[in-house]
C-alpha positions as CSV (number, residue, x, y, z in Angstrom):
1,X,25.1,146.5,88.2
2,X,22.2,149.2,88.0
3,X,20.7,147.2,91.2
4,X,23.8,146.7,93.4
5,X,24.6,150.5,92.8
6,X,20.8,151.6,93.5
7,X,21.3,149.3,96.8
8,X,24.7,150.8,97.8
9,X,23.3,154.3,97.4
10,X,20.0,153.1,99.6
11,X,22.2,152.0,102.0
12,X,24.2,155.5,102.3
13,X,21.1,157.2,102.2
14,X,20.0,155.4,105.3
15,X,23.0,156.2,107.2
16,X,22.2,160.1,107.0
17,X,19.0,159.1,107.9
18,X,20.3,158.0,111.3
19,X,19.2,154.5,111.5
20,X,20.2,151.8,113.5
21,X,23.4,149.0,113.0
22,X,20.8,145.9,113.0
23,X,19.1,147.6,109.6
24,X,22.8,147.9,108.2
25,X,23.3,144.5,109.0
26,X,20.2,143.2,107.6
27,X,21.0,145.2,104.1
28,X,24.7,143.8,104.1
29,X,23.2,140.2,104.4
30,X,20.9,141.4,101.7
31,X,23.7,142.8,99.8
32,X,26.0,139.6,100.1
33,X,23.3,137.3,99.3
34,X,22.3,139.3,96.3
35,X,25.9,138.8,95.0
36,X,26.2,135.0,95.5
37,X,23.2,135.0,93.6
38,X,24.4,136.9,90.6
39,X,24.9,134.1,88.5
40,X,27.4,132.1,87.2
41,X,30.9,133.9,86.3
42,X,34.2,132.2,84.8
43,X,37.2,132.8,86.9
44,X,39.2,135.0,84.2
45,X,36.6,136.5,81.8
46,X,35.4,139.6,82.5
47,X,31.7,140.1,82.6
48,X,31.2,143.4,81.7
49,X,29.0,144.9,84.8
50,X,28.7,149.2,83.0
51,X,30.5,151.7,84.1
52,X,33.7,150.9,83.3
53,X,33.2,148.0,86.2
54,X,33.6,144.7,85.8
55,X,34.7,141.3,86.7
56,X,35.1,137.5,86.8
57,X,34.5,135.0,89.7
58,X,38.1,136.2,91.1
59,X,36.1,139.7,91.8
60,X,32.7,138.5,92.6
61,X,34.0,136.3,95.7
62,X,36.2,139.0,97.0
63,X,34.1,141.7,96.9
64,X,31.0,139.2,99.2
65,X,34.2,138.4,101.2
66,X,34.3,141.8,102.0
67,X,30.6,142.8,102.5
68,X,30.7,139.9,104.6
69,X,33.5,140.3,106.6
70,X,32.3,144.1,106.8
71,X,28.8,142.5,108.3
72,X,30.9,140.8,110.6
73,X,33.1,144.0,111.8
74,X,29.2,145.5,112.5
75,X,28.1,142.7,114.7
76,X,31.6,142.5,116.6
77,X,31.8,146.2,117.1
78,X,28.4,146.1,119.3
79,X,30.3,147.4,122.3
80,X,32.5,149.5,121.0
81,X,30.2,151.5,118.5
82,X,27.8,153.0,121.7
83,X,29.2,156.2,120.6
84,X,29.6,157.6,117.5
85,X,27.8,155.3,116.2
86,X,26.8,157.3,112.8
87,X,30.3,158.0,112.1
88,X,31.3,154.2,112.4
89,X,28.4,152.9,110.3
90,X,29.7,155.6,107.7
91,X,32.8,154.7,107.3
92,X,32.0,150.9,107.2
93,X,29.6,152.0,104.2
94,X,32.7,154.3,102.9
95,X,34.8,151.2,103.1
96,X,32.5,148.7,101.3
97,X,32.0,151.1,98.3
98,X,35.7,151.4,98.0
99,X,36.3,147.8,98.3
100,X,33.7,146.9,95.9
101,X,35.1,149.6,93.2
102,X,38.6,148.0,93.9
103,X,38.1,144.5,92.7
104,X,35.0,145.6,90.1
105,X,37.4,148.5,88.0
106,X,38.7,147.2,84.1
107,X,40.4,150.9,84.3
108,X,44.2,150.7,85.9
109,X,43.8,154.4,87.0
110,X,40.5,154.0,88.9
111,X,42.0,150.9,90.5
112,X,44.5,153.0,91.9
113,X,42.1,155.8,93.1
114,X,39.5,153.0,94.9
115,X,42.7,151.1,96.0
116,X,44.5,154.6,98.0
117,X,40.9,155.6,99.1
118,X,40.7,152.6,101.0
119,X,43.4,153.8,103.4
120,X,41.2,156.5,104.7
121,X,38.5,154.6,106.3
122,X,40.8,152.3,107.5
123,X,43.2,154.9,109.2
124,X,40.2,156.8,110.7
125,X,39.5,153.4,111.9
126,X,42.7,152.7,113.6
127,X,42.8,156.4,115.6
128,X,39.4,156.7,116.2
129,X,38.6,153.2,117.9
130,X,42.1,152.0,118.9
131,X,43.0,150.9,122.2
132,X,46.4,153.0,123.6
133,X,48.0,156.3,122.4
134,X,50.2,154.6,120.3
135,X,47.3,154.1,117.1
136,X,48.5,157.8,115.8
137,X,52.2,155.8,115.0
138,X,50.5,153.2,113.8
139,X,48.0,154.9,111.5
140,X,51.0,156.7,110.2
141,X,52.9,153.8,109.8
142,X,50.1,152.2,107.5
143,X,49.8,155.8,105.7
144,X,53.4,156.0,104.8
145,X,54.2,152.3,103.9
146,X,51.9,152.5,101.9
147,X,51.8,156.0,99.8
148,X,55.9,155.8,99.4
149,X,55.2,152.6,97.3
150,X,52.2,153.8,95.5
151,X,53.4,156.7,93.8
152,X,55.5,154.9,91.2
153,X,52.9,152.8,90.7
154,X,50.9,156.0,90.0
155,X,53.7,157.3,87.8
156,X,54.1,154.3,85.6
157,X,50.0,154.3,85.2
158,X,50.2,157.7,83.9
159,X,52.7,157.4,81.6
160,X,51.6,154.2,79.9
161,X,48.5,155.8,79.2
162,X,49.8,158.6,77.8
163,X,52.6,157.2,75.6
164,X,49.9,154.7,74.5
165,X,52.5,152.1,75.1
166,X,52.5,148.4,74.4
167,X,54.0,147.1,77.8
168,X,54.5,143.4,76.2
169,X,57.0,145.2,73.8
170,X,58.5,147.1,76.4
171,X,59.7,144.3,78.9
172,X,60.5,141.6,76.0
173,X,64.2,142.1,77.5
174,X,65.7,142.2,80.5
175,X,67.7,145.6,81.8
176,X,68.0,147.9,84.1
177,X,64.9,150.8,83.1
178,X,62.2,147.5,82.6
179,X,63.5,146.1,85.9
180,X,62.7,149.5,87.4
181,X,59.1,150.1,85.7
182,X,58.3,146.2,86.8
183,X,59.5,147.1,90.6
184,X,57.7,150.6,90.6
185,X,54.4,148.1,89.4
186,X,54.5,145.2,91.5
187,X,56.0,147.5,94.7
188,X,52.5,148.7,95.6
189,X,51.0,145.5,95.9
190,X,54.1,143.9,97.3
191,X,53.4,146.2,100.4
192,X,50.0,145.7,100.7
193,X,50.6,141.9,101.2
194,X,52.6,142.5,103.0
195,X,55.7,140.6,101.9
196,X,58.8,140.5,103.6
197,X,61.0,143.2,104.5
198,X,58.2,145.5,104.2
199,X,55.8,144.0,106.7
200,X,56.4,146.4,109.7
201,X,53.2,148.1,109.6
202,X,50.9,145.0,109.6
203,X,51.7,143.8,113.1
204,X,51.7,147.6,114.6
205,X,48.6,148.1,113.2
206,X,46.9,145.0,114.4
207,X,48.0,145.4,117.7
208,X,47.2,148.8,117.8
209,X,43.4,148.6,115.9
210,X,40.1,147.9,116.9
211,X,38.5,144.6,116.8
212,X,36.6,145.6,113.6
213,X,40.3,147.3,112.5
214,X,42.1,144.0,112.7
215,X,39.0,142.0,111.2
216,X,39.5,144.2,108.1
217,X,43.2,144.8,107.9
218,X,43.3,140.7,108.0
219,X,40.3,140.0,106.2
220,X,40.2,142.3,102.8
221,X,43.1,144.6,102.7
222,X,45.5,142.2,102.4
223,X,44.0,140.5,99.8
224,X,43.9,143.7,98.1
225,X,47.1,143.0,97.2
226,X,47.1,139.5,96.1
227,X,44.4,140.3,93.5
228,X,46.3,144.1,92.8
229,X,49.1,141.3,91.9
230,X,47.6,139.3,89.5
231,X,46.1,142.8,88.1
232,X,49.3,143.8,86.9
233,X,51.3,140.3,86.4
234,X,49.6,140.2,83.0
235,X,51.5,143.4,81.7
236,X,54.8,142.0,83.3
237,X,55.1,138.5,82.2
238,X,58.1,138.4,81.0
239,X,59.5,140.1,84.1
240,X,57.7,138.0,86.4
241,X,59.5,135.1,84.3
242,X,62.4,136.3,84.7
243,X,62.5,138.1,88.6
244,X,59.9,135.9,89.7
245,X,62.0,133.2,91.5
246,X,63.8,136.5,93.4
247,X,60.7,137.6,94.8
248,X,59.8,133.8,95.6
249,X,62.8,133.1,97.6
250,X,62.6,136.6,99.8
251,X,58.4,135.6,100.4
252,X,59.2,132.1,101.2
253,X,62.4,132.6,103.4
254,X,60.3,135.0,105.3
255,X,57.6,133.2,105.5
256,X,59.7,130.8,107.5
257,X,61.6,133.3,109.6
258,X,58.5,135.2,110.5
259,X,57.0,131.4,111.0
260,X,59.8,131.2,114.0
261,X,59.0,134.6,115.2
262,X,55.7,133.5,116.3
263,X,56.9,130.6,118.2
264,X,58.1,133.1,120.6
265,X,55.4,135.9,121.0
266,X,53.7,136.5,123.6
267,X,51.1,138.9,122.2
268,X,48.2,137.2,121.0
269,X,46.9,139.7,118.2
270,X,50.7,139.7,117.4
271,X,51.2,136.1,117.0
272,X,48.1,136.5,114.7
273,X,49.2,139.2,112.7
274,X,53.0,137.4,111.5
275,X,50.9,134.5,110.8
276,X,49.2,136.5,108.0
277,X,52.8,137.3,106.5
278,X,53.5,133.6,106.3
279,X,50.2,132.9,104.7
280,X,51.0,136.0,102.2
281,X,53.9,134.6,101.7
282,X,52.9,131.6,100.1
283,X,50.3,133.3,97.9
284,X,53.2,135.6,96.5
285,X,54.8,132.4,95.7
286,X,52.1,130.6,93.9
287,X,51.0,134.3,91.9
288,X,54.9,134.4,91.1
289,X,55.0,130.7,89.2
290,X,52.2,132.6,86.7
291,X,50.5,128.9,86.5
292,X,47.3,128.0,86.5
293,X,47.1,126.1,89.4
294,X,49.5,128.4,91.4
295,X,46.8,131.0,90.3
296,X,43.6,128.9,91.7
297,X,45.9,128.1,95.0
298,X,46.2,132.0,95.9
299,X,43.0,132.8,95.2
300,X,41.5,129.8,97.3
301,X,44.0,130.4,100.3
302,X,43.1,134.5,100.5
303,X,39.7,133.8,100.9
304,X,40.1,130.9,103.4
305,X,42.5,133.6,105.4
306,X,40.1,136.2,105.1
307,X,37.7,134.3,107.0
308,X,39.8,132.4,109.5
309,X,42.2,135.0,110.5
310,X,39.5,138.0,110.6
311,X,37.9,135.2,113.5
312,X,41.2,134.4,115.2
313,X,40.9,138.3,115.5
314,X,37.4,138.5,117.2
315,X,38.3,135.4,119.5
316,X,41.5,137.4,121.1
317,X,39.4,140.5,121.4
318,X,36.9,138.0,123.5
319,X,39.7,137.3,125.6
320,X,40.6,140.6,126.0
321,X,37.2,142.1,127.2
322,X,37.4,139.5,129.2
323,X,40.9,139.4,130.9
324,X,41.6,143.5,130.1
325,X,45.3,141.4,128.2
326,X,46.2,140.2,125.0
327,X,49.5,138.9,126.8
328,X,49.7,134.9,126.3
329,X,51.1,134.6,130.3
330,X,47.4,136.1,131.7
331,X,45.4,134.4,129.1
332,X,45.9,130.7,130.4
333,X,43.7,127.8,131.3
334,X,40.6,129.3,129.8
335,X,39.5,126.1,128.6
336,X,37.9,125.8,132.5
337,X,36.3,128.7,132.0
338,X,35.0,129.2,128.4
339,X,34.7,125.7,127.5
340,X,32.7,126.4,124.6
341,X,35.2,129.0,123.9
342,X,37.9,126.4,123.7
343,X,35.7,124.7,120.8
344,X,35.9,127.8,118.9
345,X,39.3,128.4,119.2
346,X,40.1,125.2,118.2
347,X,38.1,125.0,115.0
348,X,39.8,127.9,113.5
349,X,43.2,127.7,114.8
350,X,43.2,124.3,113.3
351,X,41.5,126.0,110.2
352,X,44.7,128.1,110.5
353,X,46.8,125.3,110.2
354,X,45.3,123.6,107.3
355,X,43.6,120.8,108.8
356,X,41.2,118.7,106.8
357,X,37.6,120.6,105.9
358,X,39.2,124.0,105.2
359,X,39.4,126.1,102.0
360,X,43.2,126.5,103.2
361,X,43.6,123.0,103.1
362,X,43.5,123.1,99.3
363,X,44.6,126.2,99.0
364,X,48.0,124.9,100.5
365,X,48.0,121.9,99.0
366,X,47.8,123.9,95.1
367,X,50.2,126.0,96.1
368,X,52.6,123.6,97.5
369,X,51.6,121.4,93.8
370,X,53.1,124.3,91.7
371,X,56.3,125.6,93.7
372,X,57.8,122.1,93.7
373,X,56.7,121.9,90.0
374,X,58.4,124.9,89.5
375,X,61.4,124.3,91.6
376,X,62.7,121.1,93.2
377,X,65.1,123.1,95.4
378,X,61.7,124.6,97.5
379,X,61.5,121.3,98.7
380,X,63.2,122.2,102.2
381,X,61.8,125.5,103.0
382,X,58.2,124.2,102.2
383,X,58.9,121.1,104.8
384,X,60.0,123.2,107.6
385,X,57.5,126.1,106.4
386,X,54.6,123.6,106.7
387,X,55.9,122.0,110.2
388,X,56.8,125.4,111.8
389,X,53.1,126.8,110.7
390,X,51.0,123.5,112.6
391,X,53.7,124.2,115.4
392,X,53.0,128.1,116.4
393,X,49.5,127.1,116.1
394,X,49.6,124.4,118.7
395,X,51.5,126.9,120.6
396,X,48.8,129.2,120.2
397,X,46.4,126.5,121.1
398,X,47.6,124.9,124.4
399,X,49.1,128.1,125.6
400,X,45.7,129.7,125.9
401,X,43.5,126.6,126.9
402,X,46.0,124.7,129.4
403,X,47.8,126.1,132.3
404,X,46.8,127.4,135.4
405,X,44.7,130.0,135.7
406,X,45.8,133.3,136.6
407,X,44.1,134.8,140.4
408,X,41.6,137.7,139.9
409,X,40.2,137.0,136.8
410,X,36.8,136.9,138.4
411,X,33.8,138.0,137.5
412,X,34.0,136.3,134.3
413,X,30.9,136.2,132.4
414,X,30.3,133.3,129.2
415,X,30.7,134.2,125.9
416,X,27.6,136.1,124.1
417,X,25.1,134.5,121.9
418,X,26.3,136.9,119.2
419,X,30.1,136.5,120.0
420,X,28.6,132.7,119.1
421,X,26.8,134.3,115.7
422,X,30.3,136.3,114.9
423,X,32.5,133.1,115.2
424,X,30.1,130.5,113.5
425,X,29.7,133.2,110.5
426,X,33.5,133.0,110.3
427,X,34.0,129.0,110.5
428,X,30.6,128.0,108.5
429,X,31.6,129.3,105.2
430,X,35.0,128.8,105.4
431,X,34.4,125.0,105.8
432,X,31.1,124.9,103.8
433,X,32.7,126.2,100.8
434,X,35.3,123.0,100.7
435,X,32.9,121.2,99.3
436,X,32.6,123.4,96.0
437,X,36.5,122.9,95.6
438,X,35.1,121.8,91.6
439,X,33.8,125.2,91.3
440,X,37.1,127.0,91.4
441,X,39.4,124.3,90.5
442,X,37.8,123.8,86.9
């Protein structure tokens, strides 16, 4: 721990010292590699890191998910980082720290503090890079979804700690103050997801952030809340046993609606964004059974999201530098002019969709497992769930690729050989860890 902290604090004192983004990406690479190399960890057990920080393999992944996908933000933000460039390395640094102290804290209360603190790199993020006038609704939007639901969370931190209180007593039945302490808990996390009901802010802030805003929104903050989840489950579990199916049915109904929703979008980073709520949507399900293999199926599935979705992200800001439109009616029949683009858009959308060679592919296919195990009745919804997904991504697909193309696009100019580095980064991993399914599943 004494070495990732003395590289951390390197790597801030090199910011002040006003160096360049390629030495911040060559110490995130070193950074992420260190961390795949820290040795072997078992998925639950804590390994006990000093500090009060911690983890098991469940922290260790997400935290080189998100120094990857940070190193990632860097490379795609080349254009857009010309200015200010100190201030956005900073608060890339900012973020990383926070993330890391998110999934490495054993305390509940400096969970919460890393887990708000995240916000503010984020929003500066959103109003400092974003595209139209409307980011300062949107940064709000993401503020205030988020802080209303936190303070109980806060609250009920607080006062367990000081009342010393043995939270398996507390919730062995079922009335209406447990019920209130379990949604005050779990409400937090249910947001960040976002499940929903409560997922307005995701798709105004996608449409409204960066490239690098969307990479991380998609990539780590919403997995924040799938591992926030399975944080706290362990002090609900009889509340989870009993409310569980509740918050099943609402994630997995939505999931469907907001499934049908992006059969009719025309935006492309919005089509994006509601796919994330469907993919949440399942992982809320699979956390909710409390199984093992529910369990394994989340955790697989938010990393294989992280990647793919953070490069669906890039490849529609590629088209938009491009075509100056994220609209699906302008973005037509570029399959004549990026052909190699085509490739790329292909490989992850049909990563999206769970195709074959894809950490989501298992990831779906454990999480599908242990709902029907749990309930026979999910049957339905996970058919038309499943079919509806592979549909708004062949929508996504053809829509962009075939068609005619629209007059005046020209001067068009290929795609970059780091726009090539970017997108492989994404695909590589998320198809190269498949084949160490034995790692996680055992």
């Amino acid at each position: 721990m004494l070495k990732l902290s003395m590289l951390i604090i390197s790597l801030t004192g090199l910011v002040f010292l006003g160096f360049s983004w390629d030495l911040m990406y060559f110490m995130l690479v070193i950074v992420s590699v260190y961390i795949l190399l820290l040795g072997h960890y078992e998925f639950i057990d804590f390994n006990y890191l000093g500090n009060n920080l911690g983890g098991g393999l469940l922290s260790m992944v997400l935290v080189w998910l998100s120094t990857w996908v940070i190193m990632l933000m860097v490379l795609a933000s080349l254009k857009s980082i010309k200015y200010n460039e100190l201030y956005f390395l900073l608060i890339m640094v900012s973020m990383l720290i926070f993330l890391s102290l998110v999934f490495f804290s054993i305390d509940l209360l400096w969970f919460y503090i890393s887990f708000e603190a995240v916000l503010i790199p984020t929003y500066l993020l959103i109003i400092g890079w974003g595209y139209q006038p409307e980011r300062l609704q949107a940064g709000l939007y993401l503020i205030f979804y988020t802080m209303f639901v936190s303070l109980p969370l806060l609250i009920v931190i607080l006062w367990v700690n000081a009342k010393s209180i043995n939270l398996m007593n507390l919730f062995s039945e079922l009335n209406w103050i447990s019920t209130l302490i379990f949604l005050c808990g779990v409400g937090a996390f249910l947001v960040k997801m976002p499940m929903f009901f409560v997922h307005l802010w995701l798709p105004k802030a996608h449409v409204e952030a960066p490239v690098s805003g969307s990479m991380v929104l998609a990539g780590i903050l919403l997995k924040m809340g799938g591992f926030g989840l399975y944080r706290v489950s362990e002090y609900f579990m009889f509340m989870v046993k009993s409310l569980g199916m509740v918050w099943m049915s609402v994630s997995l109904v939505g999931g469907l609606y907001m499934s049908l929703v992006c059969l009719r979008q025309s935006d492309l980073k919005s089509l994006i964004a509601y796919s994330s709520v469907v993919h949440m949507g399942l992982v809320i399900g699979g956390l909710m059974t409390m199984s093992w293999v529910g369990l394994v199926g989340a955790f697989i599935l938010m990393v294989g999201h992280g990647l793919c979705s953070s490069g669906l992200f890039c490849l529609a800001n590629i088209n938009y530098e491009r075509l100056h439109s994220r609209s699906v009616l302008v973005n037509k029949g570029l399959i004549n002019l990026l052909p190699s683009g085509a490739l790329m858009w292909f490989l992850l959308v049909s990563s999206n969709m769970a195709a074959p060679m894809s950490l989501n592919l298992m990831g779906e296919i454990s999480l599908l497992g242990c709902l029907l195990k749990y309930s026979e009745f999910m049957m339905l919804i996970l058919v038309l769930l499943s079919f509806f997904s592979a549909a708004y991504c062949l929508y996504l697909y053809s829509s962009i690729q075939h068609g005619s193309l629209v007059k005046g696009v020209m001067p068009f100019y290929e795609l970059l050989t780091v726009e090539y580095l970017v997108l492989l980064l994404h695909w590589i991993p998320l198809n190269a860890l498949f084949l160490k399914m034995d790692f996680f599943m055992l």
